[in-house]
C-alpha positions as CSV (number, residue, x, y, z in Angstrom):
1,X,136.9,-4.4,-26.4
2,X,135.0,-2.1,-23.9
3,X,134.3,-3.5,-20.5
4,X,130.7,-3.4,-20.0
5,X,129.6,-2.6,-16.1
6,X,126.8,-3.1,-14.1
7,X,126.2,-0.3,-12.0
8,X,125.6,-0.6,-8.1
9,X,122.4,0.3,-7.0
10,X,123.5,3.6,-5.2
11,X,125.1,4.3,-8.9
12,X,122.2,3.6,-11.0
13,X,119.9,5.5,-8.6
14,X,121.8,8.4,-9.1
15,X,121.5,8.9,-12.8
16,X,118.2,7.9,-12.6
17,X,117.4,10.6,-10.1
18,X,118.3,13.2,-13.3
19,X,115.4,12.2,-14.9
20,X,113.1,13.2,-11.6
21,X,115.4,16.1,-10.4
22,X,117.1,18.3,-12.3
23,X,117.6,21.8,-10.7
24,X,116.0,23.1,-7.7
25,X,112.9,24.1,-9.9
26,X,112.1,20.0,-10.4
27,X,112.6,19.7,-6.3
28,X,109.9,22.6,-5.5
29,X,107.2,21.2,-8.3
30,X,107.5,17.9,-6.8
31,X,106.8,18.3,-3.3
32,X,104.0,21.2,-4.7
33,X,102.0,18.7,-6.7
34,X,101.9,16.6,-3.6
35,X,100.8,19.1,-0.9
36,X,97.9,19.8,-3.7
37,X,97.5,16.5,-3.8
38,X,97.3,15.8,-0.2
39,X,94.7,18.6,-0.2
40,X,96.6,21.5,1.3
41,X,94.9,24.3,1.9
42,X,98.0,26.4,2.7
43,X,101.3,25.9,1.2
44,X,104.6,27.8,2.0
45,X,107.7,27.8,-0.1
46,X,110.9,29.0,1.1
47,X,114.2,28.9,-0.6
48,X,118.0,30.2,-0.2
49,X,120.6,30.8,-2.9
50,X,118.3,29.0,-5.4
51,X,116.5,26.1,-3.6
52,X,120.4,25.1,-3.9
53,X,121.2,25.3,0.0
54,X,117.5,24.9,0.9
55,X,114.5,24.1,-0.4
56,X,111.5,24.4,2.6
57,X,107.9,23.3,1.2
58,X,105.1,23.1,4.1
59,X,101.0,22.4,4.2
60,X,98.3,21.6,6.2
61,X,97.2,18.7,4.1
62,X,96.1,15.2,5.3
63,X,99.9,14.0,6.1
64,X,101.8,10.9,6.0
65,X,100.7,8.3,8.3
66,X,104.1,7.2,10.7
67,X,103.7,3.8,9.6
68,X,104.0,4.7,5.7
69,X,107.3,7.2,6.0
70,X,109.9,5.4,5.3
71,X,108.4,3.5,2.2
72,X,107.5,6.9,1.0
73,X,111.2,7.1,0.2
74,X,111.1,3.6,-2.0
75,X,112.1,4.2,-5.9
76,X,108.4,3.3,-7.0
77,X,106.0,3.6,-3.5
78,X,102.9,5.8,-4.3
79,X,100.1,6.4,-2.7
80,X,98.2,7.4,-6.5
81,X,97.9,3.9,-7.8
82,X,97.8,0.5,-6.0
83,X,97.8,-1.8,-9.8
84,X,97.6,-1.3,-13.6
85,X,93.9,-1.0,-13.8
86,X,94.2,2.3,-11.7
87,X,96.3,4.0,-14.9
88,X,93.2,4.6,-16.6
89,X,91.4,6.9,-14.1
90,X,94.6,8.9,-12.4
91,X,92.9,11.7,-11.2
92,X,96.5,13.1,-8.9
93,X,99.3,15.5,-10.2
94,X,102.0,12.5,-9.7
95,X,101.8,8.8,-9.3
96,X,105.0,7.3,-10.2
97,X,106.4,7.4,-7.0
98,X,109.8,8.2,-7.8
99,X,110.2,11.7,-6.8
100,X,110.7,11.2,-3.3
101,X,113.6,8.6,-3.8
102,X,115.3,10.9,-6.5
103,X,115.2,14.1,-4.3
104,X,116.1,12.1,-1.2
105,X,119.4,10.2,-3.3
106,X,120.6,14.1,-4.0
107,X,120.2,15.9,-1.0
108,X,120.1,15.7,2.6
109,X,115.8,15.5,3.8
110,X,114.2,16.0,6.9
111,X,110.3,15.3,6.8
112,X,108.4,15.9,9.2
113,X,104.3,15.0,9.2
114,X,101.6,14.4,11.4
115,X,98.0,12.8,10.0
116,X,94.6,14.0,11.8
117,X,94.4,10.6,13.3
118,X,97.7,10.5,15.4
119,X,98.8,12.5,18.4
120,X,102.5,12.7,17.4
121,X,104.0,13.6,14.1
122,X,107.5,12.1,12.7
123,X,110.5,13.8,11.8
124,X,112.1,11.8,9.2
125,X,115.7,12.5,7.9
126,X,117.5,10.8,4.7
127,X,120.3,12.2,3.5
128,X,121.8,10.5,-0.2
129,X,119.2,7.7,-0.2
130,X,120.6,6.3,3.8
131,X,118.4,6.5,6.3
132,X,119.6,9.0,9.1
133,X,117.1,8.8,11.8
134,X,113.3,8.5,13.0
135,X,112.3,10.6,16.1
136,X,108.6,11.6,17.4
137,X,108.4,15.3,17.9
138,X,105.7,18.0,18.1
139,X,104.1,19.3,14.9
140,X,100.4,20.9,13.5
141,X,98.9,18.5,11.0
142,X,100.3,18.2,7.5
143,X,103.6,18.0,6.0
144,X,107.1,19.9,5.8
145,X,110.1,18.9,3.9
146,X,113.4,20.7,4.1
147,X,115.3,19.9,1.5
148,X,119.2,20.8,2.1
149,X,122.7,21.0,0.0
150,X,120.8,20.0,-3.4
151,X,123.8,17.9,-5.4
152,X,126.0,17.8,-2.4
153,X,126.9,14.2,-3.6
154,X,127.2,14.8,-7.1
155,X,129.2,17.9,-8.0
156,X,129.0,17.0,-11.2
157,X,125.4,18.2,-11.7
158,X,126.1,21.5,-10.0
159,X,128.1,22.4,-13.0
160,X,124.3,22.8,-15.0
161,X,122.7,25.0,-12.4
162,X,122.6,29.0,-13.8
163,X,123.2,30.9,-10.8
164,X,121.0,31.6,-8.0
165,X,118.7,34.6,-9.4
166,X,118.1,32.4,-12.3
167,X,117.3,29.7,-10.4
168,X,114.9,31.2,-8.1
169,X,113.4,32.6,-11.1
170,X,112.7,28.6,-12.3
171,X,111.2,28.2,-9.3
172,X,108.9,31.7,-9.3
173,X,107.3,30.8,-12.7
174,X,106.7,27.3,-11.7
175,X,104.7,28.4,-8.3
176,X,103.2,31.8,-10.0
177,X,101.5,29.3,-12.4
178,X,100.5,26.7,-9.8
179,X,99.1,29.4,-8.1
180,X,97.2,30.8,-10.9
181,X,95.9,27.1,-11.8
182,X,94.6,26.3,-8.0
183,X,93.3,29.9,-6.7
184,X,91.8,27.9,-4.0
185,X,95.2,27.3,-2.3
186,X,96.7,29.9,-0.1
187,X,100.2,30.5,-1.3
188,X,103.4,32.0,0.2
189,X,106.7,32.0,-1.3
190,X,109.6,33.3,0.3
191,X,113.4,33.6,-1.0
192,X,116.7,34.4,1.2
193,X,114.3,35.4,4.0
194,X,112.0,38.2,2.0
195,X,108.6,37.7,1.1
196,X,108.2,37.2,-2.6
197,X,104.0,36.6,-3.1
198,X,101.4,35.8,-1.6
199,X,97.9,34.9,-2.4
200,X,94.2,34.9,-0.2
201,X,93.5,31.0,-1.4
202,X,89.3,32.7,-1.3
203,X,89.1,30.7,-4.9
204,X,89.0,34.2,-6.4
205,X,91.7,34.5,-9.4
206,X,91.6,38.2,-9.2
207,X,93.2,38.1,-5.2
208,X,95.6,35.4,-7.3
């Protein structure tokens, strides 16, 4: 008779992290949706060989308050929804909180943030789901993430990727139609160091 186990934690976080994150592609929408939601006004995108060795997402939207950071990395922590009721008038690109914890559980993070409100912003680094370190540093108000070795703890999933060009290409058609659905948003997206697009963020689809 089979031996049925209950997966650690760490394990079961893992697999569920497939669900979330499943090539570079999943990584960039993700942190996208939020600098919309945050209400960027600006967003930069720069990736190398993929978004496999890094992904860099940056905006000047309202931030992450210090005190909140670290829970933004707990499987479930939102700032979308506070209870049930609040499923019936979601008005955000994501809510389920879970993207965060699945990227973070894959890859090695450092986020840095600063709010309006504060004189200091955090730089915030997680690297497989641990914790690495908390430091205060200097920063312009919003939110960068730097997302690094994508997979690095489980080569198993690096056997699905296509290779880089095809990747990068994912990750083009996922921003070109961001871009086209929120002309108000100045977008730059760079790959292996050379510009790739650009758009004015004047609201005008045409300068999309």
């Amino acid at each position: 008779m089979a031996v049925i186990n209950v997966l650690d934690k760490f394990t079961a976080e893992l697999i569920a992290a497939g669900e979330v994150v499943e090539k570079p592609a999943s990584v960039v929408k993700e942190l996208v949706e939020n600098s919309i939601d945050a209400g960027a006004k600006n967003i930069i995108i720069d990736i190398e060989n993929g978004g496999i060795r890094k992904i860099l997402v940056q905006d000047d939207g309202c931030g992450i308050d210090s005190e909140y950071v670290a829970t933004a990395f707990i499987r479930h922590a939102t700032s979308k929804i506070s209870d049930k009721e609040d499923l019936n008038s979601i008005h955000s690109l994501g809510f389920r909180g879970e993207a965060l914890a699945s990227i973070a559980s894959v890859s090695r993070v450092t986020l840095t943030t600063k709010t309006e409100d504060q004189d200091f912003a955090i730089e915030y680094k997680i690297e497989g789901g641990e914790e690495i370190s908390t430091e205060v540093v200097p920063f312009v108000n919003g939110t960068r993430f730097i997302i690094r070795d994508l997979f690095y703890n489980t080569p198993a999933r690096m056997k699905f990727l296509k290779k880089d060009a095809t990747e990068a290409g994912y990750i083009s058609e996922i921003l070109t139609n961001l871009a086209l659905a929120n002309p108000h948003i100045a977008f730059t997206f760079k790959k292996d160091g050379k510009l790739v697009f650009t758009t004015a963020g004047d609201g005008n689809l045409k300068n999309t």
